[in-house]
C-alpha positions, 0 to 999 in steps of 0.5 A: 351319265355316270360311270358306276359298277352295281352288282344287279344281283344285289343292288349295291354300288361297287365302284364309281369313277368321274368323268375325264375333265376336259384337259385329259379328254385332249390329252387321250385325243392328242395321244390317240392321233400321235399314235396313228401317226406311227402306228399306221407304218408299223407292219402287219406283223408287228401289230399281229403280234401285240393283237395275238399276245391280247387274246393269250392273255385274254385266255389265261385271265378268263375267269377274273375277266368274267368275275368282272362281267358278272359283277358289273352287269349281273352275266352269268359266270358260265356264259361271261367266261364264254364272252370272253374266251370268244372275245380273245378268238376275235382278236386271235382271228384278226391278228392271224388274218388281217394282212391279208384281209387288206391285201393289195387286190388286182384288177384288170382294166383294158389298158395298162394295169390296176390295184385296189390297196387298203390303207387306215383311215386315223382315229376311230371313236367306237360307242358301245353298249353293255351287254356284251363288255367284251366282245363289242369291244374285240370286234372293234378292237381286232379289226381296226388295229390290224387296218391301222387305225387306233382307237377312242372308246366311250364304253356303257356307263354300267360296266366301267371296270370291264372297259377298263379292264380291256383297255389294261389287256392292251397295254399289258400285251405291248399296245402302245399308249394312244392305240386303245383308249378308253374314255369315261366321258358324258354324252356332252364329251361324245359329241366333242369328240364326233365334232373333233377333226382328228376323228375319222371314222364312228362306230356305234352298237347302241339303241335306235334312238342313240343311232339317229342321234350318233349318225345325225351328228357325224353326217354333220361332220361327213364322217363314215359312221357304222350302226349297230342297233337293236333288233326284234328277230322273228323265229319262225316255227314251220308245221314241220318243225321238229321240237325236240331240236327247236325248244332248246333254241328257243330257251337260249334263243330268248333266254341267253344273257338274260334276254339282253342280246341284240338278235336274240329270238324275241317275236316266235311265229308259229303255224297254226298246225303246231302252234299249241303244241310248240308253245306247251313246251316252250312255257314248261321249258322256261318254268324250268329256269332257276332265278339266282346269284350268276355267280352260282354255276346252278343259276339259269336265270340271272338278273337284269343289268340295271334297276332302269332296265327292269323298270323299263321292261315292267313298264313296256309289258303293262302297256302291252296289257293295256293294249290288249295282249295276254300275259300268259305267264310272269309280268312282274319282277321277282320277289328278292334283292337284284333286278330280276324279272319273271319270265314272261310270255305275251300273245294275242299281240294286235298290230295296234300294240305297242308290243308288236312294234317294240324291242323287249330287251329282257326274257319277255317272250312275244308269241304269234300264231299264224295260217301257213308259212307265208303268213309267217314271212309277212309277219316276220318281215312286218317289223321296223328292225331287221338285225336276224331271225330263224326258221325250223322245219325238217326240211332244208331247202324250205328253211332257205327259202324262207329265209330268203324271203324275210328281210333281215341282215343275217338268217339262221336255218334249225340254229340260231348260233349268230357269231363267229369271228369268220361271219359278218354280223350286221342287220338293214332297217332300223337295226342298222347298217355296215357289218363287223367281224368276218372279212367285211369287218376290217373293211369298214374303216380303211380307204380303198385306194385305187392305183393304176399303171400304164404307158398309153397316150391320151385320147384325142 
């Protein structure tokens, strides 16, 4: 693995940077578990501080924050200096309500009395992926500084000046050396550090395949992991649905940061009474996006973050084709420098597929017609992910009911507005387990230690 910035809009290398060698690995881990050490008695207060100062300046430095996002990774400039203004909310969030968050909480026994009490559990290495530079690196940073813990981080080998970047916003707003640290490592290095007993806790947002592995490995180590993996969110369209609301979604549903998200809407399930014309609308609406720099404020379509990841999805839309499914629009690559893909959108997807079980993580649309609303549900819930998904209908109490029904971490009812800082984000089945963000993301690595008090004698 290689840490290199190429601008996917142009194809040209930016920068590089080498691996650490194995002395500054074990320097970076040193300092990390010496930071602990103090870190983990400073108070809540102190920490808030240091986390709130990060977001001010998060804020402050929003556009050159986002210049780097688009340059390593092709983000549109609009929806980059949205990442990183939400990023800083993140931060902002943890640091205004993590004490309390880790409160002491008090039980009440039979006999004598009892409290559960939060305490860090030492250094956490985080592995996160690129598409989102920022924000996978706030929802690990806000939550585990605040509980105590510091921080490794092995960050996507795409986006190395947004992981260092990160890393100096610590620095810059007071954190101290050891608290933050981001690795340029090989994967060889990940499994040392796994390994490494002054490693308590692993987070991963990543792949399937990176999940079993990462996992696989800190079982091995009886480490307590928390997964992130990818997902093939269903957006149900009821025959009531009403599709001036709807299309908008989808579009951004499908399309926003290039179709590279997690729980973006990626398998569309219409009933069969409104399917024509939902999916009329939705191909107008899609022609209508302009390929571009994402840079240009004018562009509604940007570039894939890497040469591979175009190259991957061409090639998982051709066996689509081979097994059968039509292209009704797009499949290729768009003719100009970058690694940009047409828009595409695949029906007729049979279960023996490769398309119906895969995750396309790019603008590739899969759509399904369907009988009724049950069929709907069994179609949704027919997928080896479970991460999100969406259903729209005029009427509300069905929308929760369908959304009852299908399996999956997180549902959204006329809306897909997956994140806030408030709401745990986190998915079941292949998409992984554990949750971030919310008042269960600072629970995932602190030990909850239970205390109880009384004066009565032993029984007999």
């Amino acid at each position: 693995m290689t840490y290199q910035s190429i601008n996917p809009n142009t194809g040209k290398l930016l920068k590089s940077y080498e691996h650490l060698t194995a002395a500054q690995l074990e320097k970076s881990l040193a300092t990390a578990e010496a930071t602990f050490q103090t870190w983990k008695r400073t108070s809540y207060a102190h920490r808030a501080e240091i986390i709130n100062k990060a977001a001010a300046l998060m804020h402050a430095q929003a556009d050159d924050f986002a210049k780097l996002a688009a340059l390593d990774m092709g983000k549109r400039i609009a929806e980059a200096r949205g990442e990183v203004n939400f990023s800083a909310d993140i931060l902002a969030y943890y640091g205004k309500n993590g004490a309390a968050f880790l409160a002491n909480t008090k039980l009440h026994p039979k006999h004598g009395e009892a409290h559960m009490e939060s305490s860090p559990f030492g250094v956490i290495f985080c592995v996160e992926p690129w598409n989102f530079p920022y924000y996978q690196l706030a929802r690990v940073a806000g939550p585990h500084l605040m509980a105590g813990n510091t921080v490794v981080v092995k960050h996507a080998g795409c986006v190395p000046q947004c992981a260092i970047a990160f890393e100096k916003l610590l620095l810059d707003a007071g954190a101290p050396v050891g608290a933050y640290t981001n690795l340029l490592i090989s994967h060889q290095q990940s499994d040392q550090v796994i390994d490494d007993p002054r490693i308590k806790g692993v987070a991963l947002t990543g792949s399937v395949a990176a999940g079993r592995s990462i996992a696989a490995r800190a079982g091995q180590n009886l480490k307590k992991t928390s997964m992130e993996l990818g997902g093939s969110d269903a957006f149900i369209v009821l025959d009531d649905a009403d599709l001036d609301k709807a299309i908008p979604w989808a579009v951004w549903g499908r399309m926003y940061n290039a179709g590279q998200t997690c729980c973006a809407a990626k398998r569309f399930i219409a009933v069969e009474a409104i399917a024509d014309k939902f999916l009329a609308r939705f191909k107008t609406a899609l022609e209508a996006l302009v390929p571009g720099d994402p840079m240009d404020p004018k562009t509604t379509h940007g570039p894939l973050s890497t040469e591979d990841a175009l190259l991957q999805l061409l090639k998982q839309v051709d066996a689509a084709v081979k097994g059968g499914a039509k292209l009704l629009m797009g499949g290729k690559r768009i003719d100009r420098p970058g690694s940009f893909m047409q828009t595409t959108i695949l029906t007729d997807i049979a279960p023996n597929n490769p398309a119906f079980r895969d995750e396309f993580f790019g603008p590739v649309v899969s759509f399904y017609r369907v009988k009724d609303e049950a069929a709907a549900i069994a179609l949704a819930n027919d997928s080896d992910f479970g991460l999100g998904g969406s259903v729209w209908t005029q009427d509300e109490a069905r929308g929760k009911r369908v959304a009852s029904a299908v399996d999956t971490g997180m549902m959204f009812v006329n809306n897909i507005d997956w994140s806030d800082a408030e709401l745990p984000f986190g998915g079941i089945k292949n998409s992984g387990y554990g949750r971030e963000l919310g008042n269960m993301g600072i629970q995932e690595f602190v030990n909850k230690k239970l205390v109880r008090t009384g004066h009565f004698p032993a029984p007999v």
